[in-house]
C-alpha positions, 0 to 999 in steps of 0.5 A, spaced: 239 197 933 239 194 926 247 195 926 247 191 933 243 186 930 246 185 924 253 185 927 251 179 932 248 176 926 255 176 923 258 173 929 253 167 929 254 165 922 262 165 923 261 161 930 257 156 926 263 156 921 267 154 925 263 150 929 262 146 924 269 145 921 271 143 928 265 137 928 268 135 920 275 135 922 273 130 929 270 127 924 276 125 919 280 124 925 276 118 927 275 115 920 282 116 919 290 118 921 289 125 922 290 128 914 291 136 916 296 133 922 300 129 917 303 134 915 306 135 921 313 133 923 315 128 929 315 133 936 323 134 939 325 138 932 327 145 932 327 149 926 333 153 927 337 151 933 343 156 932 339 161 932 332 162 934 328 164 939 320 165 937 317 159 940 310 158 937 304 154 941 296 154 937 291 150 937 284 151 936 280 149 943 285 153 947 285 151 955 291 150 960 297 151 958 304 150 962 309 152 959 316 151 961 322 154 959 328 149 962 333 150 956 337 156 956 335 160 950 338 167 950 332 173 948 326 168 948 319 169 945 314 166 946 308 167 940 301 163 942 295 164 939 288 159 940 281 161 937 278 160 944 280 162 951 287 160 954 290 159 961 298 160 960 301 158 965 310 159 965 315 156 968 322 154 969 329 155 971 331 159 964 324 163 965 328 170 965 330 169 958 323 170 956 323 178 953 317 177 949 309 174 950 304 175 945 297 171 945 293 172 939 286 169 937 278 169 937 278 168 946 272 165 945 268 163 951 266 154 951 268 150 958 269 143 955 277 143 957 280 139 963 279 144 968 275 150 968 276 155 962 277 163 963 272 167 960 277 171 957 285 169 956 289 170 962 297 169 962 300 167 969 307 167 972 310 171 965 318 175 967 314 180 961 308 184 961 304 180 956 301 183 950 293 180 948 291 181 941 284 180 939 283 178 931 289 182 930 290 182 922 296 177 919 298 181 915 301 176 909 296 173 905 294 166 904 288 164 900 287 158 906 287 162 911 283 168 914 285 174 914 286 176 922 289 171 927 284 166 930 287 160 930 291 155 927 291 147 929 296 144 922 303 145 920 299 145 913 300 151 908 297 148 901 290 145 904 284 150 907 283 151 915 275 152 914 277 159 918 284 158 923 289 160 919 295 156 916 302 156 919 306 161 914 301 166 916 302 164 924 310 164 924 309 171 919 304 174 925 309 173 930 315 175 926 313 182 924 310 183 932 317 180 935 323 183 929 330 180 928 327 173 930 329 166 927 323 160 928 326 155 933 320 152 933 312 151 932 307 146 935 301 146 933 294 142 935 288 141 935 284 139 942 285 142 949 292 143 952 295 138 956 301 136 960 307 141 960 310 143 955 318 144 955 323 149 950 327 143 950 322 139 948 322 142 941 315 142 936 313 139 930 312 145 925 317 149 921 312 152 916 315 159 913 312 165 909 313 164 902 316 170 901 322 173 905 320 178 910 321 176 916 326 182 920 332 176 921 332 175 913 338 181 911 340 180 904 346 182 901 349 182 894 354 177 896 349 171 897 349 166 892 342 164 888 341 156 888 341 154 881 337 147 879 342 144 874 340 137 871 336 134 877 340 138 882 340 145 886 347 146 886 350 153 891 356 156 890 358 161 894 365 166 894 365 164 901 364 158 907 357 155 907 354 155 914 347 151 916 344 150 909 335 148 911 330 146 906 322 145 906 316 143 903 310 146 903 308 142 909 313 143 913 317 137 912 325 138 912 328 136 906 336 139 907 338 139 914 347 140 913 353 144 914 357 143 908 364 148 912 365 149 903 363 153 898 360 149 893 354 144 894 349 140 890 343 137 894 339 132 889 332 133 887 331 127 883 327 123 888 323 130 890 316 131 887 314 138 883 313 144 888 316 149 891 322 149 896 323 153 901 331 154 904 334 157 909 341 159 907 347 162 912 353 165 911 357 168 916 353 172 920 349 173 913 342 169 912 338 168 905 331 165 905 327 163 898 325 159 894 325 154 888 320 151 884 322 144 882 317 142 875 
């Protein structure tokens, strides 16, 4: 009996948590545009247009969710997570494309979203058996964010989410859960679902683990090391660079280009100290890292 007690003591203390960190974050959002959401990119932005194929759709207030596959994206999966309960809805002509579903979160109850919320998350209309995961461990550690899967509403790495956890960690869970996946996109808020959300449409969110871990990422010897040299990262490689994409922290894309040579020097000068994030094709070979810019 002592155990229950205490058990449902800790819930309560974790739901006020994150109570109060939803009521601050309202808070900052009307005094000011919205700093956790700055760190977002404009919507209609794919992260790997060549290759992806894991979608990501999180929020925190959960709702109802259209999902409409109208872009013809071979292999598709679809990676969703919320802290409280979500109504999914697919569809779209390119529906049968979808091989992977996931949902992961907290699947709390609270009926404040349009329409009436699902006491528990309830995925409707999916060409695949979805898979719900409740609190799953992430599995990549970063000190701003929680331990396990519960929600997520900022494209942010660098800046506390008050219990939800940051968008590397998202974009690692779904990763590791779906293998051999390149990020098309991610798109994250805050409040209720709304409207329909189209593949086409594209996210607002590339945030990547620091690390390369990903199961798409196979290195081989023959993979140049980006150099800084004098203010510039300069790439050279024995064959043609393909799609060169590189990242801050927040999520913003510095590079975005295909060089079709062997040799490039991307200019840092007007880059502020931190580290870099790229992405580096060549061939059927794919190199992800890191920079640090002092």
């Amino acid at each position: 009996m002592e155990f229950q007690l205490f058990k449902l003591y800790l819930i309560s203390v974790r739901s006020y948590q994150l109570y109060f960190m939803k009521r601050i974050y309202n808070l900052i959002a009307l005094i000011s545009f919205t700093v956790i959401g700055h760190a977002a990119l404009s919507q209609n932005f794919y992260c790997d247009s060549a290759n992806g194929n894991v979608v990501i759709f999180s929020n925190y207030d959960g709702g109802k969710l259209v999902i409409n596959i109208d872009k013809n994206i071979p292999n598709l999966k679809v990676g969703i997570v919320s802290y409280e309960t979500d109504s999914v809805i697919f569809t779209g002509t390119y529906l049968n494309n979808v091989t992977q579903m996931e949902w992961a979160g907290y699947n709390a109850f609270n009926n404040h979203c349009p329409g009436a919320s699902p006491v528990t998350t309830v995925i409707v209309n999916a060409p695949v058996t979805p898979v719900i995961k409740i609190n799953p461990a992430v599995g990549y550690s970063n000190a701003n964010g929680y331990s396990s899967i519960d929600c997520n509403y900022s494209c942010s790495t660098t800046t506390n989410q008050g219990g939800c956890n940051t968008a590397d960690q998202i974009a690692y869970f779904f990763f590791s859960e779906f293998s051999a996946s390149s990020l098309l996109f991610h798109y994250t808020q805050y409040g209720c679902w709304s409207g329909i959300h189209t593949i086409s449409a594209g996210g607002n969110c590339c945030a990547l683990p620091v690390n390369a871990s990903a199961q798409d990422v196979t290195e081989e010897p023959a993979m140049p090391s980006p150099t800084l040299i004098n203010g510039f990262l300069h790439i050279e490689s024995a064959y043609q660079l393909g799609r060169i994409q590189m990242y801050d922290l927040l999520g913003n894309c510095i590079y975005n280009l295909e060089p079709k040579t062997s040799t490039i020097d991307l200019d840092m000068h007007s880059k502020p100290p931190g580290i870099y994030l790229y992405r580096m094709e060549i061939g059927n070979t794919l190199k992800v890292g890191k920079v640090v810019l002092r």
